[in-house]
Structures are given as C-alpha cells and as structure tokens.
C-alpha positions, 0 to 999 in steps of 0.5 A: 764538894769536888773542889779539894783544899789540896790539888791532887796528883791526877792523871786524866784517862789520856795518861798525859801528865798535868802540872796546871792549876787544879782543875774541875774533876769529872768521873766517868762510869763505863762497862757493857750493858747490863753490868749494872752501871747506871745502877753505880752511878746514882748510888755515888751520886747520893753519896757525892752530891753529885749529877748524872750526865746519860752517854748512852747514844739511845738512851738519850731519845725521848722513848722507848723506855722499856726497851733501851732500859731507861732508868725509871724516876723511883730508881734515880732517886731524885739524882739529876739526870741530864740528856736522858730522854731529852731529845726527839726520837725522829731526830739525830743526835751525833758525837759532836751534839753530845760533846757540845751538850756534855760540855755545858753540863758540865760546867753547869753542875761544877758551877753548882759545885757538883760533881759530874758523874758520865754514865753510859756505854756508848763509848765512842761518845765518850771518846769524843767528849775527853778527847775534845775536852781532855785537858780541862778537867781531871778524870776518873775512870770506872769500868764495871766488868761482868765475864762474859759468859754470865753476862750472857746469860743476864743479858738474854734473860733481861730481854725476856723481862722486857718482853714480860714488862710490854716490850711489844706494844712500845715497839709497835709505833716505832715500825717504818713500813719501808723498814728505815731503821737509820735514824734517830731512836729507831736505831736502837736494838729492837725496832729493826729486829722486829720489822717483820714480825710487824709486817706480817702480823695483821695477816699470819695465823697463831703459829706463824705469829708465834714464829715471828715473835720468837725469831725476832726475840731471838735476834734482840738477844743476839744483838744486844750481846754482840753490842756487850762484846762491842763495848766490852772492844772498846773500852779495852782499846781505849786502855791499851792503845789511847792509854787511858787510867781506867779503874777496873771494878769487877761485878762477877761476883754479884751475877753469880748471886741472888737476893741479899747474897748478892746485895752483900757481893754488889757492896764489898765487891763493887759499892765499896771498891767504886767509893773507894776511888771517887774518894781517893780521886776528889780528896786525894786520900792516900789508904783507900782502904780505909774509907767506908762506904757511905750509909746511903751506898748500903741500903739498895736491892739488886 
C-alpha cells in the first residue's frame, strides 16, 4: 500500500531534493505532549494498513505506564506498535539504539508492505533517525498544534487525572532513596519531582503529607509544560533553521470543546486534513480536497 504505481514528486523533511529510484515512504507524527498524537497516529494506521514505530525516549521503557501516558492495548486497536514498553526500565536506551532499532523496523514493516508511521515528541530522536537515514526513504511530516495556552490548561488537568487513575502507587517503586534519577525510565517527569514526598511520608503527620503531595503535583505540572514548550522549540527549529517540510495540523479547535463538539472538531480539523496529506503523500493525488476520510477515521471519542 505504500508502494504507488507512480513515483511521486516528494521532498524529505531535509528540503533537499531527490531524483533517485522511488523510495519507501515513511510518515512521521510530531507535536508536544498532550496534543493528541498517538491518538492520530492509529487512527491512520487503521486507515493505511500501516505500523506504529513509539519515539518517545520514556515511553519506550517497560513501565510507568499511567505516568508517561502509555497508550493502552484497547486504545491501539490492534495497530502494531514497535519499541513501546520494550526495553528495561534500569537501562539506557540512546539516540543512537533508537536510530539503530528504528532503522530495522522500518525495513521490517515496508518489507511487509506497510507504512511505518513514527510517533512521539522526543524529537531529538527523531532528528537523529532522518539525519542518519534521510536520503533513504521519502518523508512526511505531520506536526499536531494546540496554542499554548490551552494546552496549558490540558496538560495540568491530565496530570490530576493520572493522580485520580493511581499515579501515586506506580511512582512508589521507582523512589531511589539517594535520589539518582539519571537513568533509564526514572528520568521521566514524576519519579524526581516525587523523591521527597517518598522520603518523608512514612514519618510526616496528615497535613505534612498533603503539603508534600501537592507540592510534588504541582512541580509534575510544571515540568510537563516546560517539556511541551521544549518540543514545541523544537520541532520550530527543526522548520526554520534544518528546513525540513513539516505539515502543520492544528487541534485548537477540538480543545476548546467537549463530547461530539469536539469529535466533530477533531474529524474536520485534524482527521480529514492529516489523511488528506498521507494520501497525497503515498498516492501522489493532486485535489487533497477531495479525498475523504476513511469510514474507520469517523468513529473514534475524544
């Protein structure tokens, strides 16, 4: 399926242009957290007969699964994911074992005649993967945008949710009593901000606990936006200074609403405009405009 009869006219996410033999494509979905991307991703999966490679650099831990917000195997929809949750949670897994990882994924999944879609916002893993292996395949590039501050506001409420889901109790094993928080799944946006209160709590009184817990909640939220405005830096550089042709998808619209209000939003502002341009991208059509949405991208909730 993403082998076209007719070679397309692509430009990789380098700008650099190519007049070699048609290549395998491989679509890259990018954005902040919270945006909604893993939610895109396997919505186009079901629609392109197509693989899911994780780039997120936490997510790719065995673990922690309410915490680096996992997507869960009802929610994957049984679209193959590749390194998510594969690798120990003690060890540490670099730029380079992911390009390397990555790489044999990839070939693995065109092999079978899939497409590769790449999801995450660890974008300097990204960054390594298309400049090592640029030139070998054809790219597209999918940034979901949300303004800021109303990914703000999502961002904190979905750490209360994790807090409400049992964020605590899947922290707790995770607490290094010498507070090395360097390595391997314990770097992820938590585990450190919740070393004191793990310290303190077997010998603080009630209100002394409760002080803990929100001060560490607090620093969680704090974290994970400074993490949004990180990627967000990121992937704007990876525009303006490396040039690469990234397809800007905005999401605004579906965080200003709630319930079918904003499944409607999430369909004709993101759904519709991200197969649009995967379509365009394998098939080389020419009115993106015209192509719909498969049945299977119409059914999902929020």
């Amino acid at each position: 399926m993403c082998r076209p009869t007719q070679p397309p006219k692509n430009v990789p996410c380098s700008g650099q242009k190519q007049n070699m033999r048609q290549k395998e494509k491989v679509v890259l979905v990018m954005g902040a957290t919270g945006t909604g991307k893993s939610r895109l991703s396997i919505e186009l999966a079901t629609s392109f007969a197509a693989e899911i490679i994780n780039s997120d650099k936490i997510q790719v831990y065995e673990g922690l699964n309410i915490v680096t917000n996992k997507v869960t195997k009802e929610e994957q929809r049984g679209v193959p994911h590749h390194l998510l949750g594969t690798q120990n949670p003690n060890s540490e897994f670099t730029a380079s074992d992911f390009c390397d990882m990555a790489s044999l994924a990839i070939e693995s999944i065109t092999d079978r005649e899939k497409l590769p879609i790449i999801v995450g916002g660890s974008n300097s893993y990204i960054e390594a993967l298309v400049d090592k292996f640029g030139p070998k395949y054809d790219w597209c590039c999918l940034w979901v945008d949300v303004s800021m501050p109303l990914l703000h506001s999502y961002v904190a409420t979905r750490v209360d949710h994790m807090l409400h889901n049992g964020m605590v109790d899947e922290l707790r094993p995770f607490f290094n009593p010498n507070g090395e928080y360097s390595r391997g799944i314990r770097k992820a946006i938590g585990v450190p901000e919740f070393h004191s209160y793990f310290r303190r709590e077997t010998f603080s009184n009630n209100e002394t606990k409760q002080r803990l817990l929100q001060d560490a909640i607090r620093e969680v939220k704090s974290n994970t936006w400074k993490l949004a405005c990180k990627q967000l830096g990121k992937i704007h550089r990876l525009r303006s200074v490396k040039g690469w042709k990234i397809h800007r998808v905005c999401a605004t619209p579906v965080f200003q609403k709630h319930g079918q209000d904003a499944n409607d939003a999430w369909q004709n502002m993101v759904a519709q405009p991200s197969a649009s341009l995967v379509a365009q991208f394998l098939y080389n059509a020419n009115n993106v405009s015209s192509l719909r949405v498969p049945a299977s991208m119409q059914h999902n909730s929020a």
